[in-house]
VOBA-1610 file (N, C-alpha, C; in pm, whole numbers, padded with zeros to 5 digits, always signed):
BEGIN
Unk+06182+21886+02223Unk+06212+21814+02346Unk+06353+21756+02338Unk+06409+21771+02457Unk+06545+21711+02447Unk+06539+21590+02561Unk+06536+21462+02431Unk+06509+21315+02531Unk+06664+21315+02605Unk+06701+21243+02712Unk+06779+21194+02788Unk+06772+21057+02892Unk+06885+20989+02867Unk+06892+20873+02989Unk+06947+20919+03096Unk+06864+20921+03211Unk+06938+20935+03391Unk+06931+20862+03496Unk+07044+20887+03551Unk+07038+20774+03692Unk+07005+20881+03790Unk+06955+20855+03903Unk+06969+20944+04023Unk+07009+20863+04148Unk+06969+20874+04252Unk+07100+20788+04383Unk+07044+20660+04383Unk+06929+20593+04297Unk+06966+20409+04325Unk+06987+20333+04242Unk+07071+20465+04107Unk+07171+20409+03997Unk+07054+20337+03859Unk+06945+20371+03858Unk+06857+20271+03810Unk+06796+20391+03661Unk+06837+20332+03503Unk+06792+20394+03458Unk+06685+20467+03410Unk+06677+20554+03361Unk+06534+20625+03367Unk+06521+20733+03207Unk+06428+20728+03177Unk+06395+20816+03074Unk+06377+20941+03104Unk+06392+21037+03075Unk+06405+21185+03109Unk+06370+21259+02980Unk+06316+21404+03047Unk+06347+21524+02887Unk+06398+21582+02973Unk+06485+21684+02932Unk+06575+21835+02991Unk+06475+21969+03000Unk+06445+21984+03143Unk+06332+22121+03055Unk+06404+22241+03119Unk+06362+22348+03123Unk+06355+22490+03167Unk+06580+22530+03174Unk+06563+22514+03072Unk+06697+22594+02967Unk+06780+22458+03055Unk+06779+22327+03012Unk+06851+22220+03104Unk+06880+22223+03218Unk+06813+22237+03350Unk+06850+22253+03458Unk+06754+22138+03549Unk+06658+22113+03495Unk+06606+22016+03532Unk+06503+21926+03476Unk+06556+21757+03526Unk+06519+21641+03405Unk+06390+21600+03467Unk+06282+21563+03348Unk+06175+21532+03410Unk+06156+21367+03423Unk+06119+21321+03484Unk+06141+21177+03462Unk+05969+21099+03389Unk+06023+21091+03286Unk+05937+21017+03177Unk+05879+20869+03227Unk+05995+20795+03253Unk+05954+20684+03337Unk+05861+20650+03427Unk+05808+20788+03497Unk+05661+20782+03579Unk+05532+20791+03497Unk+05537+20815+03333Unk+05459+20814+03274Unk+05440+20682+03194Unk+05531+20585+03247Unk+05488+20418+03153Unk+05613+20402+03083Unk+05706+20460+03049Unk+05816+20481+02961Unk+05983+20447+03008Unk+05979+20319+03028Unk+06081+20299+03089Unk+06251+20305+03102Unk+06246+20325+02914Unk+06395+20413+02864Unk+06348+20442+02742Unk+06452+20489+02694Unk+06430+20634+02590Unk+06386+20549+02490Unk+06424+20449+02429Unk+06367+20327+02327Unk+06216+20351+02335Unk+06142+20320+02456Unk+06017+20301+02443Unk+05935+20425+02388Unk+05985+20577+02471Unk+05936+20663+02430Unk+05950+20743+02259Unk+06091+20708+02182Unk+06111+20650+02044Unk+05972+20618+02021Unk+05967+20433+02088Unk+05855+20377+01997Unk+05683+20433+02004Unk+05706+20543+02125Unk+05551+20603+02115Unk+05555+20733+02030Unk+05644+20770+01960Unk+05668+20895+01914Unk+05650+21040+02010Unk+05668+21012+02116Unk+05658+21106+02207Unk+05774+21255+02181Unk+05724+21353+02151Unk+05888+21463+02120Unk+05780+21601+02185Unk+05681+21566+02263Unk+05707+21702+02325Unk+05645+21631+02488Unk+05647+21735+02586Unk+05553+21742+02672Unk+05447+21837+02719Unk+05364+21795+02765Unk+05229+21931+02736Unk+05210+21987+02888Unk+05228+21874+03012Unk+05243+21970+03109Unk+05342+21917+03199Unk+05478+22000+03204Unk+05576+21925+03282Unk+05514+21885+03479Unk+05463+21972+03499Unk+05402+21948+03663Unk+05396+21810+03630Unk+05325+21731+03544Unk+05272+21591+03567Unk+05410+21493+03597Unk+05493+21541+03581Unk+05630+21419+03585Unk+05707+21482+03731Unk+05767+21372+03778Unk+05866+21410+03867Unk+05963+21465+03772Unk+06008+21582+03885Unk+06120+21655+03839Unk+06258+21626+03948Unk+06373+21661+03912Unk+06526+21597+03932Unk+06578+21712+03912Unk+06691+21778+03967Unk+06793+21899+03923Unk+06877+21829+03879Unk+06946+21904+03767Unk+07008+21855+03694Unk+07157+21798+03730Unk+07191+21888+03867Unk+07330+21866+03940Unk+07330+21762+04023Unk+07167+21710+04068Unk+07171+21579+04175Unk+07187+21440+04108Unk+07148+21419+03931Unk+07150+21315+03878Unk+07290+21305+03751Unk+07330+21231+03728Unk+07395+21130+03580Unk+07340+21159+03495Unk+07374+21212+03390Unk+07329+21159+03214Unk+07412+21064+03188Unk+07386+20970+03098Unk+07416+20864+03044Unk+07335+20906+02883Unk+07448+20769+02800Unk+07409+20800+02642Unk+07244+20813+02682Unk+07237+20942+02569Unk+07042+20905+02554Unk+06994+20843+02575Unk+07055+20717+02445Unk+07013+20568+02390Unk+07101+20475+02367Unk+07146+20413+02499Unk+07220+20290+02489Unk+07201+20190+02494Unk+07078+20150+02407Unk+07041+20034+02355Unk+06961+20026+02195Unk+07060+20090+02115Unk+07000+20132+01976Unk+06938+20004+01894Unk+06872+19968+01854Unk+06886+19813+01801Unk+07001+19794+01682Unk+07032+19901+01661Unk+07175+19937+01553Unk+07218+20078+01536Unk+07357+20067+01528Unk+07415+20222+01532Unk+07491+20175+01375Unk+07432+20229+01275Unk+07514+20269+01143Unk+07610+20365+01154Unk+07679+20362+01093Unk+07809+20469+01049Unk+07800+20474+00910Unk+07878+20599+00870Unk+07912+20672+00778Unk+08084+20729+00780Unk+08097+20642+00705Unk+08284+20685+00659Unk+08282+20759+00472Unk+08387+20843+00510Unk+08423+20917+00392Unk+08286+21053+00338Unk+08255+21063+00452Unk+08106+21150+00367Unk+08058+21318+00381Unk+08250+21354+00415Unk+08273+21483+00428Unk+08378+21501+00229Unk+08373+21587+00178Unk+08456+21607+00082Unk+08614+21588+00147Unk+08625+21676+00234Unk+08767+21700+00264Unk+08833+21646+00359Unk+08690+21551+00414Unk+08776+21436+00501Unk+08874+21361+00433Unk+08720+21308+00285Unk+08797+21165+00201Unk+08922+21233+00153Unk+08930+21353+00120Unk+09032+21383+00030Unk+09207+21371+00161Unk+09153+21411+00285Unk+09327+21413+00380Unk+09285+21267+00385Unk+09216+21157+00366Unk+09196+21005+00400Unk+09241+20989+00259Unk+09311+21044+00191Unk+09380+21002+00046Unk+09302+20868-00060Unk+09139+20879+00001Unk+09031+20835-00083Unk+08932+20828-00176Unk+08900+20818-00233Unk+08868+20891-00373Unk+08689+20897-00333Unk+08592+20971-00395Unk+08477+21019-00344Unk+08416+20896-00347Unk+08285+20826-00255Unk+08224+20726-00272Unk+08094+20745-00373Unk+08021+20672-00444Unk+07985+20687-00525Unk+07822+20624-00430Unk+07858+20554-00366Unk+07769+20547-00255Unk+07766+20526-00092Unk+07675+20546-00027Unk+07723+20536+00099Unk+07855+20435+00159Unk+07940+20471+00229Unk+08040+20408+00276Unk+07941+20373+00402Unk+07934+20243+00438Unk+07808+20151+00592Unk+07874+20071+00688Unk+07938+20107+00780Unk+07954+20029+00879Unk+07888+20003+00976Unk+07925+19980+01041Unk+07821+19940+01231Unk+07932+19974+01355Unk+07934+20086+01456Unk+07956+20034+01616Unk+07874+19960+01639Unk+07975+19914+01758Unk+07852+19762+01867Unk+07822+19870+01949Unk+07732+19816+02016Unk+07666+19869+02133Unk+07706+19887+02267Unk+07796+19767+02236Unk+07864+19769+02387Unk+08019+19894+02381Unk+08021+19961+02245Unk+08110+20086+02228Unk+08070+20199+02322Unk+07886+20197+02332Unk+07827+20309+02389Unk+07910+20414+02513Unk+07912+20503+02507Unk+07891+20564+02683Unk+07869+20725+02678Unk+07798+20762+02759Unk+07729+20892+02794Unk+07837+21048+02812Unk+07811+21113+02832Unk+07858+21233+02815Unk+07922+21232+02980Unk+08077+21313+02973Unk+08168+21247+03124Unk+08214+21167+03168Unk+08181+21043+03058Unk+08250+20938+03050Unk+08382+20903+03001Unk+08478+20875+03035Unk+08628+20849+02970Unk+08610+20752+02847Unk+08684+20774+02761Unk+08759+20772+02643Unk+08844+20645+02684Unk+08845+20498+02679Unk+08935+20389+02743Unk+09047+20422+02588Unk+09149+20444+02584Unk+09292+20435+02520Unk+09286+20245+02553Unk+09287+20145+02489Unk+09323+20041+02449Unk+09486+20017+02467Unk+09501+19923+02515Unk+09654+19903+02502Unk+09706+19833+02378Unk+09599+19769+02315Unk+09653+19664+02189Unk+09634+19791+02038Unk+09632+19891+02084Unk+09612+20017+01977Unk+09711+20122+01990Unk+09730+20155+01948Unk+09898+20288+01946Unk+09882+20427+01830Unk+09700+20400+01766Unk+09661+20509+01701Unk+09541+20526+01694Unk+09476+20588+01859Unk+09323+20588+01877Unk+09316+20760+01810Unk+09183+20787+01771Unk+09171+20888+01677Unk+09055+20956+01709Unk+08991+21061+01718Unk+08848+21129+01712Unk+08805+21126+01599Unk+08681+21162+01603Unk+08560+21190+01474Unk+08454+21257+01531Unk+08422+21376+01510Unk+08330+21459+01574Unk+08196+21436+01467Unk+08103+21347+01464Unk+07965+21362+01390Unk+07824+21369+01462Unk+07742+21430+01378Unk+07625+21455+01380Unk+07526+21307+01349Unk+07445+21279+01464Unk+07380+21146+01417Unk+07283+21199+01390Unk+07169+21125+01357Unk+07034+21114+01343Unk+06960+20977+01377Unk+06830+20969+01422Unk+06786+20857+01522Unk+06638+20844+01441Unk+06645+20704+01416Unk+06506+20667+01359Unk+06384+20671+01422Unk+06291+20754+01400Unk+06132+20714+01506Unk+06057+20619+01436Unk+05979+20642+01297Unk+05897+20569+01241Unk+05983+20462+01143Unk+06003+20324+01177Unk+06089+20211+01075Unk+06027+20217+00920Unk+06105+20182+00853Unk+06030+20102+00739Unk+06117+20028+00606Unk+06072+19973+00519Unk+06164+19933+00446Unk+06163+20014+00286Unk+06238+20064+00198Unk+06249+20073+00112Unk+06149+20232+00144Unk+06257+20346+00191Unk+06170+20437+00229Unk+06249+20533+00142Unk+06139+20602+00038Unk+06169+20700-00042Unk+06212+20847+00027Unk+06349+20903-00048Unk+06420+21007+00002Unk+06318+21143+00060Unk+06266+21157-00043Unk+06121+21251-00030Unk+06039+21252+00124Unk+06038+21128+00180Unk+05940+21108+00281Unk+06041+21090+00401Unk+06195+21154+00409Unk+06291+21090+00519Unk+06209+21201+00663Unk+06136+21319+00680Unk+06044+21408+00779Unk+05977+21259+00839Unk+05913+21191+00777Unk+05816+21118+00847Unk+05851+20945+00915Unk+06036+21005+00920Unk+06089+20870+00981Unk+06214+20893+01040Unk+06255+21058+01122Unk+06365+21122+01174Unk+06274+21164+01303Unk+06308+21073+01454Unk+06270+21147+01553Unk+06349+21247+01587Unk+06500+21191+01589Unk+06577+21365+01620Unk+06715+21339+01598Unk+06800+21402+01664Unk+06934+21432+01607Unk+06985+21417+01768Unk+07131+21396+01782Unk+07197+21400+01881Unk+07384+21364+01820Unk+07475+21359+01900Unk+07585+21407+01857Unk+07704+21280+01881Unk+07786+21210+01835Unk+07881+21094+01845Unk+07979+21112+01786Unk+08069+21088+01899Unk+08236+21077+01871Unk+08245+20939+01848Unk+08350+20944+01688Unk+08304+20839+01637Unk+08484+20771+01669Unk+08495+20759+01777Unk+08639+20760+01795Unk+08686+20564+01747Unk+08802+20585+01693Unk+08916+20486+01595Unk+09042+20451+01625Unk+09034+20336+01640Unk+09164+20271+01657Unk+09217+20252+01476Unk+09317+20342+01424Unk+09356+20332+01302Unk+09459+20259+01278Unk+09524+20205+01341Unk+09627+20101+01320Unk+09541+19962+01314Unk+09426+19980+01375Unk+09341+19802+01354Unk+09260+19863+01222Unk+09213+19949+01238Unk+09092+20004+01081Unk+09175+19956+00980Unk+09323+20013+00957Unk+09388+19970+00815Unk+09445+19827+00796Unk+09414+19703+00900Unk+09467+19622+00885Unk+09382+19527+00853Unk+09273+19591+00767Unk+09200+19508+00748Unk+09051+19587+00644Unk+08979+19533+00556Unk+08871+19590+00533Unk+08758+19638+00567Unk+08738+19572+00684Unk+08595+19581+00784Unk+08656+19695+00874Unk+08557+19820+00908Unk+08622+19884+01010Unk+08548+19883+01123Unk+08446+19774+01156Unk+08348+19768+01258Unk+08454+19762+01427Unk+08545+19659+01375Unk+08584+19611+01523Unk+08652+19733+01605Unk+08726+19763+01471Unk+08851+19907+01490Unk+08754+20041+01545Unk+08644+20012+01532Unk+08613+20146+01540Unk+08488+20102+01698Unk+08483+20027+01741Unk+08388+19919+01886Unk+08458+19879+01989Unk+08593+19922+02021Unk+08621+19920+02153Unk+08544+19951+02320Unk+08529+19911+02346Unk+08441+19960+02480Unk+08478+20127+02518Unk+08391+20218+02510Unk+08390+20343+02495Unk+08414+20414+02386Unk+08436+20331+02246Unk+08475+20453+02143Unk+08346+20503+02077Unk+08215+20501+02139Unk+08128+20550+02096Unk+08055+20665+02224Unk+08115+20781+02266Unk+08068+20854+02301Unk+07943+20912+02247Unk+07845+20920+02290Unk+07669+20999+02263Unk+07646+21069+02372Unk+07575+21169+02287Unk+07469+21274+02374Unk+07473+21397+02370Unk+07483+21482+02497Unk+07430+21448+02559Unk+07270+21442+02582Unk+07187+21446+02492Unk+07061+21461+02433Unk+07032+21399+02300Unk+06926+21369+02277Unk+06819+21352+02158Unk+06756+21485+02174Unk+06771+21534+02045Unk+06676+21664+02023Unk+06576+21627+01928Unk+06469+21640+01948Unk+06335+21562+01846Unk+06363+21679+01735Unk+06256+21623+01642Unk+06319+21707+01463Unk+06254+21770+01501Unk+06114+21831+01567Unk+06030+21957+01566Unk+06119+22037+01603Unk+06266+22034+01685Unk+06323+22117+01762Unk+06469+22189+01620Unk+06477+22098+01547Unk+06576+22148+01429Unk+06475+22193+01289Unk+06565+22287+01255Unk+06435+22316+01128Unk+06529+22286+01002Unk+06642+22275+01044Unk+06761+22221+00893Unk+06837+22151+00940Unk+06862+22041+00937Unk+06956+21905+01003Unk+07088+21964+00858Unk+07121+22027+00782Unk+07193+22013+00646Unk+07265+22121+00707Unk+07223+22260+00787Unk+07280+22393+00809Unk+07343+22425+00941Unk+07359+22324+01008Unk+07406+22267+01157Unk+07585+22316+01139Unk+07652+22383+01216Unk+07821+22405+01226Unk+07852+22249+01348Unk+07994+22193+01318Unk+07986+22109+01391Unk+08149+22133+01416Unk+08185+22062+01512Unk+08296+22137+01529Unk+08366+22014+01666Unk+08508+22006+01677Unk+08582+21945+01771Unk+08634+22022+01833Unk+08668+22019+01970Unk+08849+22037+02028Unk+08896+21966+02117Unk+09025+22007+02169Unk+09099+21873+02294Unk+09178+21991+02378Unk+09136+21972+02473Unk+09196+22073+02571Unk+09161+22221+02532Unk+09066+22214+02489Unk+09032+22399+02385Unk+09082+22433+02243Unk+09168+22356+02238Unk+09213+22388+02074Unk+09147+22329+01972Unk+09076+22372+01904Unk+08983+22350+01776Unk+09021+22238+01670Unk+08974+22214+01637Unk+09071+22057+01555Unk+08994+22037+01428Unk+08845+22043+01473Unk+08766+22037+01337Unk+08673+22138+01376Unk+08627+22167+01236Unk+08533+22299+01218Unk+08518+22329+01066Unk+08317+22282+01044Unk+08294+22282+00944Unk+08105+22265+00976Unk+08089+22208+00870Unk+07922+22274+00870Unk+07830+22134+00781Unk+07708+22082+00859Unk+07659+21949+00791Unk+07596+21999+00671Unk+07616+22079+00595Unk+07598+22124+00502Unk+07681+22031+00372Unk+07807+22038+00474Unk+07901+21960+00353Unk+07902+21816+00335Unk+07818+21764+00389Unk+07803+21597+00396Unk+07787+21575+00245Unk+07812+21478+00169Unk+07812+21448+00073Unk+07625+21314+00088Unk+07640+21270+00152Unk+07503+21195+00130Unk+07428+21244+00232Unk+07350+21289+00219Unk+07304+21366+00327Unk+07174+21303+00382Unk+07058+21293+00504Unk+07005+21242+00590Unk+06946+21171+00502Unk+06809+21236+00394Unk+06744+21164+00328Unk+06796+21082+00217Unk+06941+21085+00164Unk+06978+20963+00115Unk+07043+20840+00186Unk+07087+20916+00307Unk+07090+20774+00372Unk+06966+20669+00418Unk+06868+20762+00478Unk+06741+20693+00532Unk+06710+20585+00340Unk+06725+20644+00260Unk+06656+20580+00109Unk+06761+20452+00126Unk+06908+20461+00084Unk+07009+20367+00085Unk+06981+20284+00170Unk+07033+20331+00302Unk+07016+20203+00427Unk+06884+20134+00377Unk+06780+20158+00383Unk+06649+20079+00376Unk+06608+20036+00275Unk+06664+20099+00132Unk+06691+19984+00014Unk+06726+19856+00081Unk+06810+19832+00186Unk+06877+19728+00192Unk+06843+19648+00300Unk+06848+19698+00424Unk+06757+19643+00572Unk+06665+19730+00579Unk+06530+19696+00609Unk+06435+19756+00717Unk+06474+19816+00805Unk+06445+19978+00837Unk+06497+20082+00934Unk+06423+20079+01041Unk+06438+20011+01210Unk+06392+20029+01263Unk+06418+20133+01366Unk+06311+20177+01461Unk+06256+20264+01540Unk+06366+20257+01661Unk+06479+20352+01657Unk+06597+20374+01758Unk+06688+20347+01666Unk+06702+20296+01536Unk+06809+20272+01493Unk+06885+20460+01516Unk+07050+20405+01503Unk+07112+20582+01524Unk+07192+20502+01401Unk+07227+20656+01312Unk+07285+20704+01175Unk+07390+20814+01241Unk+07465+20808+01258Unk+07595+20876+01265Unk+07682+20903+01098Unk+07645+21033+01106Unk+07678+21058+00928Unk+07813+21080+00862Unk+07930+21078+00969Unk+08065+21097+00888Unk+08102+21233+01000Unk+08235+21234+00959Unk+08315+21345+01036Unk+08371+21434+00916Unk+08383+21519+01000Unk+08486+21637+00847Unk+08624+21622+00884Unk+08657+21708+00789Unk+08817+21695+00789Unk+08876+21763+00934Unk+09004+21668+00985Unk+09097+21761+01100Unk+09117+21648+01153Unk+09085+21556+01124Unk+09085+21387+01212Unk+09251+21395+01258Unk+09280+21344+01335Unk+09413+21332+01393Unk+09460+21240+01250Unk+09435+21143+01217Unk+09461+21044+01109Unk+09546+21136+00990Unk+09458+21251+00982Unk+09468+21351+00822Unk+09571+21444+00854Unk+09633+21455+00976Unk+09742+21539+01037Unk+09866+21538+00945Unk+09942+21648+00975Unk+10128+21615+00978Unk+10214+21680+01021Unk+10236+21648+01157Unk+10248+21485+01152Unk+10120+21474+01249Unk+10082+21346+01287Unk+09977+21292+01298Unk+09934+21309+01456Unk+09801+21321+01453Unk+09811+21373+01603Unk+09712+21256+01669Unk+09732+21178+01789Unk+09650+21088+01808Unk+09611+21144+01984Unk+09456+21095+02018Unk+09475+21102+02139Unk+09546+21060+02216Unk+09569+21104+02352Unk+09657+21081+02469Unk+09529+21055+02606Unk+09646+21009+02699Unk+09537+21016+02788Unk+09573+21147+02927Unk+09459+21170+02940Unk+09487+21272+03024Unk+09389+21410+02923Unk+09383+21412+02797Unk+09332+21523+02747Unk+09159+21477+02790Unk+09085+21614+02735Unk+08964+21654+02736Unk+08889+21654+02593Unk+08793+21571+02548Unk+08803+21589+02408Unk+08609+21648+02369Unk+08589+21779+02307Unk+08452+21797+02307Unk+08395+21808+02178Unk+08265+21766+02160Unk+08221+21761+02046Unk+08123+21887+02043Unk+08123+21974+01966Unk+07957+22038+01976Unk+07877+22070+01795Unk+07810+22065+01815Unk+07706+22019+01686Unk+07583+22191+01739Unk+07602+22258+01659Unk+07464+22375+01651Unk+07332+22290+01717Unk+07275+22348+01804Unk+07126+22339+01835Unk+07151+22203+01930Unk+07215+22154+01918Unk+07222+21968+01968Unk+07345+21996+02122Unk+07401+22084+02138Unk+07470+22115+02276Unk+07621+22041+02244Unk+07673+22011+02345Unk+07858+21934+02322Unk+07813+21866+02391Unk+07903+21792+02361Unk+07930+21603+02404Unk+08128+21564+02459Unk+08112+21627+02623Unk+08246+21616+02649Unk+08283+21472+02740Unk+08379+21405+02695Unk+08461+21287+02731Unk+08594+21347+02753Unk+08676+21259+02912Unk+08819+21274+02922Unk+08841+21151+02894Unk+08975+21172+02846Unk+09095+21032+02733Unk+09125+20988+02888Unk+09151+20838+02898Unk+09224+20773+02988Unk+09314+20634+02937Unk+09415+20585+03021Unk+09490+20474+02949Unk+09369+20365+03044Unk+09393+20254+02919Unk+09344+20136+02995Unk+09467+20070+03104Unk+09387+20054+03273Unk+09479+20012+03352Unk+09528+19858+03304Unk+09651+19891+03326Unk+09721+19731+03313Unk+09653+19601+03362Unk+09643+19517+03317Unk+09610+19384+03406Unk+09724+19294+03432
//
């Protein structure tokens, strides 16, 4: 099942799946389920007879992020080999953990806000993963029975604020630098989250291109790590690292602009396209 958030003409969100090859969203919300969170918390990842839901074409409504109300969005820095290595960083020995805010979120077609107090905003094309069943101190072995699904985040960076400091939460939480979507694909629908090609471009030209194969901590050691430490709850999103090609790792260095087109696509999980815009003056 491919979960989704939609508006249709009285702007009001709604839980959705994508059915019959994405062309039209069923609305979940007539079944008790009022955004994608709730249906998360029922473990819901298929449907058995679409007739029962109102149906929507896909050209009359909005997608919006899946899930823009995660109760936490983790990150993952340095957890490609050949990222850390053009990030002139030496391998982590354990997970590198930050946090986007929430209020970074926005859906697929949504612009890219360019910041004016930033002069080196950056892409990151990664593969997330989305918690269904929480728990604390959850052994690597058992990460199947606590992955509802996968979906796709531009993990986009203001790198002139990231290096001016140790924390890269703020630098990386501007209002829009967290592009999602455009789907949750439940895990019944992936059969290897590790063998996924993932890949960038901006205006068509390819930028990154590589394979979640190469993640260095890969799903089930993060689900073990993170929850060594906090309790993993049900919507949390894991965004696992970007590979190498980051504008950052360039030379010379290539940063977004506004006016480009920037797309993410991840195997099995679809692309995730945002246009760059400047923030208007005040």
């Amino acid at each position: 099942m491919q979960l989704v958030t939609f508006s249709a003409g009285d702007g009001k969100l709604r839980s959705g799946a994508l059915l019959d090859d994405g062309k039209i969203v069923a609305d979940l919300s007539a079944a008790g389920y009022p955004d994608a969170l709730a249906v998360i918390h029922a473990g819901v990842s298929a449907i058995d007879n679409p007739a029962d839901y109102p149906g929507y074409n896909l050209s009359g409504i909005r997608l919006h992020a899946p899930l823009p109300n995660p109760p936490r969005l983790f990150a993952i820095g340095l957890n490609y080999r050949e990222h850390a290595i053009e990030s002139k960083m030496p391998f982590p020995d354990f997970p590198v953990v930050f946090f986007k805010l929430q209020t970074a979120i926005v859906g697929p077609g949504e612009p890219i806000v360019l910041p004016t107090n930033s002069t080196e905003p950056d892409y990151e094309a990664e593969f997330a993963f989305v918690i269904g069943k929480g728990g604390y101190r959850i052994p690597a072995a058992a990460w199947r029975d606590h992955v509802y699904g996968y979906t796709i985040v531009n993990d986009v960076s203001a790198r002139d604020i990231q290096r001016s400091t140790s924390q890269w939460s703020l630098a990386k939480s501007f209002p829009t630098f967290c592009p999602m979507g455009p789907a949750i694909v439940t895990a019944n629908e992936i059969a290897d989250p590790h063998s996924l090609a993932i890949g960038l471009s901006i205006d068509g030209e390819t930028l990154q291109n590589s394979n979640t194969r190469e993640l260095l901590f890969k799903v089930p050691d993060l689900i073990e790590y993170i929850s060594s430490i906090t309790p993993m709850l049900p919507g949390d999103v894991v965004s696992t690292g970007t590979p190498s090609g980051v504008g950052m790792g360039r030379n010379p260095k290539r940063w977004l602009k506004p006016g480009e087109t920037v797309t993410v696509t991840v195997e099995g999980l679809g692309s995730l396209t945002n246009p760059v815009v400047a923030e208007a003056a005040k």
